[in-house]
VOKOLRO-464705 format. One record per residue (C-alpha): x, y negated, z. Coordinates in steps of 0.2 Angstrom, whole numbers, plus 5000, padded with zeros to 4 digits. Last residue first. Example, Ala and Ser with C-alpha at 12.3 -4.5 7.8 and 13.67 -1.06 7.14 Angstrom:
BEGIN
506850055036 506250225039 
// end
This chain:
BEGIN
538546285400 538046115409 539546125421 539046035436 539246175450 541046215440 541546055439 540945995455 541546135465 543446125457 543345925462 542945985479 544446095481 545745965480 545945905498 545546095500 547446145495 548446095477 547845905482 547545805465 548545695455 549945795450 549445975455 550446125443 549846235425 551246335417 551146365400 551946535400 553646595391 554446705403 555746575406 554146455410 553346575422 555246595432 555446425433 553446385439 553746515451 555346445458 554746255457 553146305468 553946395480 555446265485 554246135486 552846235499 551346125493 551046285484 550446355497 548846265499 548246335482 548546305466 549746365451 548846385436 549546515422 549446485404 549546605393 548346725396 547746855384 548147025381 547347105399 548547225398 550247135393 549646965401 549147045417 550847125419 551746965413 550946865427 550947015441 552946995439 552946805440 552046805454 552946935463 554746855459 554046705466 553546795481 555246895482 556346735481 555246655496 555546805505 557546815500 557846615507 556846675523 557946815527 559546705523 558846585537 558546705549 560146785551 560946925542 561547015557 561247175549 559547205563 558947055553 559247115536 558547285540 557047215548 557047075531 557147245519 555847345525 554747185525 554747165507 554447335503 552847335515 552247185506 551047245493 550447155480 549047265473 548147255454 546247235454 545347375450 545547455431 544547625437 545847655454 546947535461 548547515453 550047465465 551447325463 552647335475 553547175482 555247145481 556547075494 558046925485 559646935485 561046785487 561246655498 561746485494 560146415495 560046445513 559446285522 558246285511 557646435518 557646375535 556346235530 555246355520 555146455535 554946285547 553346245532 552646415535 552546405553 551646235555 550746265541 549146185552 549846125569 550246165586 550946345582 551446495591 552846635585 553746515576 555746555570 556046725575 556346805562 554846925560 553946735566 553946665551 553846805542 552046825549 551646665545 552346675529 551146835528 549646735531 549746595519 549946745509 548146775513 547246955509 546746975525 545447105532 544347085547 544947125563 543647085578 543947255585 544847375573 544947505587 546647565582 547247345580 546447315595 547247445603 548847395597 548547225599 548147255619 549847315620 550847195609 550047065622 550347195639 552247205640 552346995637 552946945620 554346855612 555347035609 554047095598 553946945585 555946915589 556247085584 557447225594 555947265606 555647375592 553547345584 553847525574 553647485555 552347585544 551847445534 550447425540 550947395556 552347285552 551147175544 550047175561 551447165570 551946995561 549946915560 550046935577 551546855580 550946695572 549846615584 548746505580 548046605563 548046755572 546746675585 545746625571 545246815568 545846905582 546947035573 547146975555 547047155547 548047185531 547447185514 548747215500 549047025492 547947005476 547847035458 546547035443 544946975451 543846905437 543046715438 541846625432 540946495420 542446375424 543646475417 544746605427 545746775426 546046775445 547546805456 547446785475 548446795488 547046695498 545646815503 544646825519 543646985519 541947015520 541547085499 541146885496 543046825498 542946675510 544446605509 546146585519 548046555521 548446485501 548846555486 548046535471 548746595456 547346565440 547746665424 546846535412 545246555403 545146485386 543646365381 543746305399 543846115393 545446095400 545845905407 547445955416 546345875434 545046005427 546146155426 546646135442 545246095451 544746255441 546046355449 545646275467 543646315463 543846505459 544946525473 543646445488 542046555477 540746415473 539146415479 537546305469 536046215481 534846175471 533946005473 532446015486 533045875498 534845965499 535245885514 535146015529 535946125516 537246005511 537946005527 537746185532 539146225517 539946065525 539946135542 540846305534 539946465543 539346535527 540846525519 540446535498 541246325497 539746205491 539046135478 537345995479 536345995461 535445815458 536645715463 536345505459 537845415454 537945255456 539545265457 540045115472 538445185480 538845345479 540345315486 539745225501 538445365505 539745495505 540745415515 539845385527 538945575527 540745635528 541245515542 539645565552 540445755551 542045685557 541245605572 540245795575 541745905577 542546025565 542445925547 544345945547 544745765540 544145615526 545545615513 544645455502 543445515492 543545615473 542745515461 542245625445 542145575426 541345675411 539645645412 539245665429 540445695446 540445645464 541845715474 541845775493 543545765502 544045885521 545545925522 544946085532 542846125531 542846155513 542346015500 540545925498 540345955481 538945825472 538345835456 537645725441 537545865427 539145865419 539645855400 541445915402 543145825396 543445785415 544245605418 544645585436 544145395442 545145345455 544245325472 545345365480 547245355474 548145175486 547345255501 546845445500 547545585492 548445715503 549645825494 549745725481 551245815467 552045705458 553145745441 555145685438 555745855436 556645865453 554745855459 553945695469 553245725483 551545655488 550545585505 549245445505 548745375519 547345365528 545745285522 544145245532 543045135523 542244965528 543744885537 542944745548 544144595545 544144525565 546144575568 546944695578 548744705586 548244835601 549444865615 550244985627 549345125615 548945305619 547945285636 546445185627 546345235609 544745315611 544145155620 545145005614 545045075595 543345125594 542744945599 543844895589 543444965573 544145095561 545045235572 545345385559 544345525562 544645655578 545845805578 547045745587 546745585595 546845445582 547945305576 548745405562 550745395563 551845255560 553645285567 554445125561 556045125555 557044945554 556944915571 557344745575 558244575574 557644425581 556644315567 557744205555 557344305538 555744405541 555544515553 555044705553 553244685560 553044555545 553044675530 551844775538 550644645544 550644575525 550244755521 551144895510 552744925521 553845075514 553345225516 554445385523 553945585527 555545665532 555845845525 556446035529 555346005542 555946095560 556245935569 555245795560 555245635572 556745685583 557845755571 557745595558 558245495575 560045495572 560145415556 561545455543 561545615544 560345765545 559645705527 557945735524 557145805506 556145635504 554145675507 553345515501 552145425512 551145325500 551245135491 550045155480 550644995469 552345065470 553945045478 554045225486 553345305470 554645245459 556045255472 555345435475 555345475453 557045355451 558045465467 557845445485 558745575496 558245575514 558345445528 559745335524 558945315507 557245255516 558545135522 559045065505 557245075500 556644945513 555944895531 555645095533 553945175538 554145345548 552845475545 552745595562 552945775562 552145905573 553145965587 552645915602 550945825598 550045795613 549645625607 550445525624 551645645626 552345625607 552345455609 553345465624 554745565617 554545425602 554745285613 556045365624 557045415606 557245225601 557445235582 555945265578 555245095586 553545145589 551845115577 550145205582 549045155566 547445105564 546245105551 546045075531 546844915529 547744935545 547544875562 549144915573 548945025590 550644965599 551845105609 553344995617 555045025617 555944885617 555744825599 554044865599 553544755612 554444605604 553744655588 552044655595 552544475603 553144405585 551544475578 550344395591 551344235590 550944215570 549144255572 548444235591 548944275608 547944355620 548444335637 547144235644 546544365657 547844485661 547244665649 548644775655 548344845640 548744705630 547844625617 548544555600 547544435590 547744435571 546144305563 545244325546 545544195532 544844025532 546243885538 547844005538 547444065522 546244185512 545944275493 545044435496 544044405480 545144335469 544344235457 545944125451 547144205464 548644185452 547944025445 547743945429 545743985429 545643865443 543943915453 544844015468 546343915468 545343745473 544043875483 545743915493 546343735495 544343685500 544443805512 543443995507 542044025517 542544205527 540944315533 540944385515 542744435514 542144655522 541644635503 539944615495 539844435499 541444425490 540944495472 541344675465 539644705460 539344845467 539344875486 540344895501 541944845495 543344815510 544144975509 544145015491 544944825485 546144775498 548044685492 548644645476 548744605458 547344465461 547944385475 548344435495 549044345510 548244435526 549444405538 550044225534 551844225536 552044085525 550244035517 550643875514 552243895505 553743775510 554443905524 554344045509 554244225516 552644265513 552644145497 553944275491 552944465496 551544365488 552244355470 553244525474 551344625476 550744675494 550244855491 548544895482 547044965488 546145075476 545244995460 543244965461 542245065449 540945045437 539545155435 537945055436 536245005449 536244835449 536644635454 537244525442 538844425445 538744235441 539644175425 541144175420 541444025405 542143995389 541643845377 540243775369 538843925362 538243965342 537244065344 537844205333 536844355329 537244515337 538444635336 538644775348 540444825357 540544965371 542244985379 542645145388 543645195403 544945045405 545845065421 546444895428 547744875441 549044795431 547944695421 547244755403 548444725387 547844875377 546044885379 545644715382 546844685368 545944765354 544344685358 545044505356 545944565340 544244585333 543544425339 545044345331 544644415315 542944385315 543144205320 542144145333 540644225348 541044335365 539744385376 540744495388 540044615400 541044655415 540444865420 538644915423 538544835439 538744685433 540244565432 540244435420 540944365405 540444225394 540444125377 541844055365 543344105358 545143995354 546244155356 546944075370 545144035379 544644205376 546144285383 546244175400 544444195401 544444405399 546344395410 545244305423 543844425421 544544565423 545644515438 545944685447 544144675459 543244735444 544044835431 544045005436 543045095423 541645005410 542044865399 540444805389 540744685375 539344585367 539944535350 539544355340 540344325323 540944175313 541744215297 543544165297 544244345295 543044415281 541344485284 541244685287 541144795273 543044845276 542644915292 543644825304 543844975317 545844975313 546144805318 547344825331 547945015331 547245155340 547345185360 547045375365 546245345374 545145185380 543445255373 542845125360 540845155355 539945065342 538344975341 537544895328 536044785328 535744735345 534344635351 534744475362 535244485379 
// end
């Protein structure tokens, strides 16, 4: 490269005007001038360098392009005025799936090249980014189904505005021999496409057919030699199996799925047997968005985001008509998690015109056994997937990064939440207006994500798990090595949750290599999560609400109905729930009863063989708790509200054991939705402690009135409707106290696990607003520990 005599800086937002950075001493429009153009942010693997060529040769421009490491680097040469607009229009007119960060421009003297041409990718340590997998895009969606095309019904039928990117990159540049592709030659058809700059998949990099592309096979488990059909007949005999009732293991982009016929209750009874998973949920995957319709209410915010480039598991507020088995694969959700088919493989399980009919819901749940990281590779799959699946539709493309779905809810404003943000979102880049030190937060123990942070982006990773057991741990370290190389970002301070016990907090200091090793309190990083994802600097702190079912609090006990006074320098306790023991420890978390006499304890409330929490029991359980309970044996304080819906949750009746995380909260916010009607609400008392402590939410008043309600004959469903009334009543309440005595605080932040409760987080954020707060919710970033990481990094990474 030749030496640079200027150089100025273009940060892609907010977007100016075309031709606003001619500076009027420059030379005139027809002056010939030279630039090289650096693009940095996701723009490799979405057609940069297509849409660079196609621009360039249109605007009559000469020179090259390539991919580096650094970001695609343009050497562009002609007319200054058409130069000029050619750097306007990256910005402005990028591909679909492009993210423009910044774009770098130096002069430098003319040379007086022939032509346009891309050039050969350098190799390098840099910052660019490769996009998230797309969903199957409507160009390809037609050639699928088009008898005349010649990739019709070819499984892996991609381009350039669609298909793999995240999961099939292992390393920068964006080229196919770094790409799970590499082991494919293009055909001569395919390298015809790849090279004309005219086409759709005109350096594609996934880009395959039927004569080069990776190969579908399906394998039975009855495993009779020979009996192994390949690509178009494997997919019709899968669907064949589905269709009456079979359980087959389906190799994704990201991992496997197990995928029954949701519409066949004996296939999703024996699902459920098979994954001992009785109650838990399972996300359905509908043929289209008139039968996600059927399912639960789609309006323009869920039909956006069901049809999508992400393509996620959206949370539709469920119908209980309409289809039959909405009962069966979400009993006690007030919601039906539905995506729509985002693969080839997808699209073809349901049939296209001419095939036999089928289902047209797909149960699709995680091919794993619970608790264990996704299944990636086959080997994996036909052992720990052995005994779950009748068959295995799998195909020879390795997958290099585990990524599960994503799942979000849209709001009745219009606004997303991601409650789990995975395929189609990682590894986005997150803006941060902070100068951070390069940095790595390897998350909490539940939920598990780690982000990568310096200068003022952060890459949080795919959804990786509970980091409970040592496969999921080796996914953390994975994962953690792949996106680090895809940054190139090199940590120099680790960050991690307070808990002492957390896996991840023993994690980083196993690896810490001598680089500090900084703590951040579990609240303090959801609020500035929170903040961080908004893009506040933390020049004003914020009232932080985070609610959620634990934390490590650093005075012993377990915190999480907590609110702070909070920038990302620290923290100052100004509220929390009244602390109650949790009898047991974990074992209250499991089992919900305990957590409801241990309220009614403390709040002076005899255990009456009259409630459901008493009444579920054996003689000696409520026994053994009381003396457990006097003698303060393994009891350590809570302060989590996660806590007391668990206990109300079973007050009424409703979930005195679980068999999954939230289990009880989410069937209490499902009864109260089922309530709206209902009028009243409980109230919670707000106590002083002593020399300007924290404020106290106490609960006793609260549960006074659901025992009287119950024993009233009001029903469990009213009594929920109340409690989630009071708690946002409480918020709200504590909010405008805190403001009047503390004098500052106008904008409150809502995080936390809890607030993935729909019905809580649109009362408190209505009764903030009406009191005229700023109110502060998750969009793009989990509100519980899928998020908390990117609060570690900007708080552990914070220069000042």
């Amino acid at each position: 490269m030749p030496p640079h005599t200027t150089t100025e800086r273009h940060d892609a937002t907010p977007p100016e005007p075309t031709g606003r950075r001619i500076p009027a001493d420059l030379p005139d429009g027809d002056t010939q001038v030279r630039r090289l153009v650096t693009v940095t942010g996701v723009v490799q693997g979405v057609g940069f360098r297509p849409f660079v060529h196609t621009l360039a040769t249109r605007l009559g421009l000469v020179g090259e392009v390539a991919n580096t490491a650094a970001g695609v680097v343009v050497d562009i040469e002609g007319p200054h005025r058409a130069v000029a607009e050619f750097c306007d229009r990256l910005r402005t007119e990028p591909p679909p799936l492009a993210d423009v960060s910044a774009i770098h421009v130096a002069e430098a003297p003319a040379a007086g090249a022939q032509g346009f041409t891309i050039r050969p990718s350098q190799d390098g340590q840099g910052r660019t980014m490769v996009p998230p997998d797309a969903a199957t895009c409507d160009a390809c969606l037609a050639e699928l189904a088009d008898p005349d095309d010649r990739r019709h019904r070819h499984p892996f039928i991609t381009c350039t505005h669609c298909g793999p990117r995240f999961t099939i990159t292992a390393a920068m540049p964006y080229d196919r021999p770094n790409t799970a592709m590499a082991a494919y030659p293009l055909c001569e058809d395919c390298a015809r496409e790849y090279a004309d700059p005219a086409d759709r998949r005109f350096h594609a990099q996934p880009v395959a057919c039927w004569a080069c592309g990776p190969v579908l096979r399906l394998t039975s488990a009855r495993g009779e030699p020979g009996a192994t059909p390949q690509g178009g007949a494997a997919l019709a005999e899968a669907r064949r199996m589905i269709a009456r009732g079979a359980i087959v293991a389906v190799k994704g982009v990201g991992g496997y799925h197990l995928v029954c016929a949701a519409d066949s209750p004996d296939a999703v009874r024996e699902l459920r047997r098979r994954k001992a998973r009785a109650r838990k949920p399972f996300a359905v995957m509908a043929a289209d968005v008139a039968t996600a319709a059927r399912l639960g209410r789609v309006g323009p915010a869920e039909r956006a985001l069901l049809t999508g480039p992400a393509r996620p598991i959206v949370l539709l507020r469920r119908h209980d008509t309409g289809f039959t088995a909405v009962a069966d694969v979400c009993s006690g959700s007030p919601d039906v998690g539905v995506m729509l088919p985002y693969t080839p493989v997808h699209r073809l399980l349901f049939g296209l015109p001419g095939d036999p009919p089928g289902p047209t819901v797909l149960v699709v749940t995680s091919g794993n056994r619970s608790g264990e990281p996704l299944v990636t590779d086959e080997p994996d799959a036909f052992d720990r997937l052995a005994g779950l699946a009748d068959a295995w539709l799998w195909h020879d493309r390795p997958i290099t990064v585990p990524c599960d779905d994503s799942l979000v809810r849209a709001r009745p404003d219009g606004t997303t939440m991601v409650l789990r943000r995975s395929r189609g979102y990682a590894p986005a880049r997150i803006a941060v207006p902070l100068d951070l030190r390069p940095v790595l937060a390897v998350g909490g123990d539940l939920k598990n994500t780690l982000c990568l942070a310096e200068a003022g982006s952060a890459w949080l990773s795919a959804h990786l798990g509970d980091m409970g057991d040592l496969a999921a741990q080796r996914s953390f370290e994975r994962a953690e090595a792949h996106l680090r190389t895809l940054t190139g970002v090199t940590p120099g301070v680790l960050v991690t949750d307070m808990h002492p016990g957390y896996a991840s907090t023993r994690w980083a200091a196993r690896h810490a290599a001598g680089r500090p090793v900084r703590q951040v309190q579990h609240h303090h990083a959801h609020v500035a999560a929170l903040m961080a994802e908004h893009g506040l600097d933390g020049g004003e702190p914020v009232i932080g609400v985070a609610f959620d079912g634990t934390g490590h609090g650093g005075d012993g006990a377990s915190w999480g109905g907590e609110v702070l006074l909070a920038d990302y320098a620290g923290f100052h306790r100004l509220a929390h729930l009244a602390y109650v023991p949790q009898p047991g420890g974990d074992a209250a978390v499991r089992e919900p009863w305990r957590m409801a006499l241990s309220h009614l304890r403390a709040a002076g409330l005899p255990w009456a063989a009259d409630l459901p929490c008493a009444a579920t029991r054996t003689d000696d359980e409520p026994r053994l708790l009381e003396r457990q309970l006097t003698r303060a044996v393994n009891c350590p304080p809570t302060s989590g509200i996660g806590r007391l819906f668990d206990a109300m949750a079973s007050l009424v009746g409703i979930c005195h054991d679980i068999e999954y995380e939230a289990q009880a909260a989410l069937e209490l916010e499902a009864a109260a939705a089922r309530a709206l009607d209902a009028p009243g609400a409980y109230a919670f008392a707000l106590r002083r402690t002593p020399h300007d402590g924290p404020v106290v939410i106490d609960p006793a008043p609260v549960l006074r009135g659901a025992v009287d309600d119950l024993r009233s004959g009001a029903g469990a469903d009213v009594v929920a409707v109340r409690f989630h009334r009071a708690v946002a009543h409480a918020v709200a309440a504590v909010c405008r106290t805190v403001r009047r005595d503390a004098g500052t605080g106008g904008t409150v932040a809502l995080t936390g696990g809890v607030f993935a409760n729909a019905l809580l987080d649109r009362w408190c954020a209505d009764a903030l607003t009406a009191d005229g707060f700023t109110v502060l919710r998750h969009r793009t970033v989990p509100p519980g520990d899928g998020g908390l990481a990117l609060g570690q990094a900007v708080v552990g990474g914070c220069r000042n």
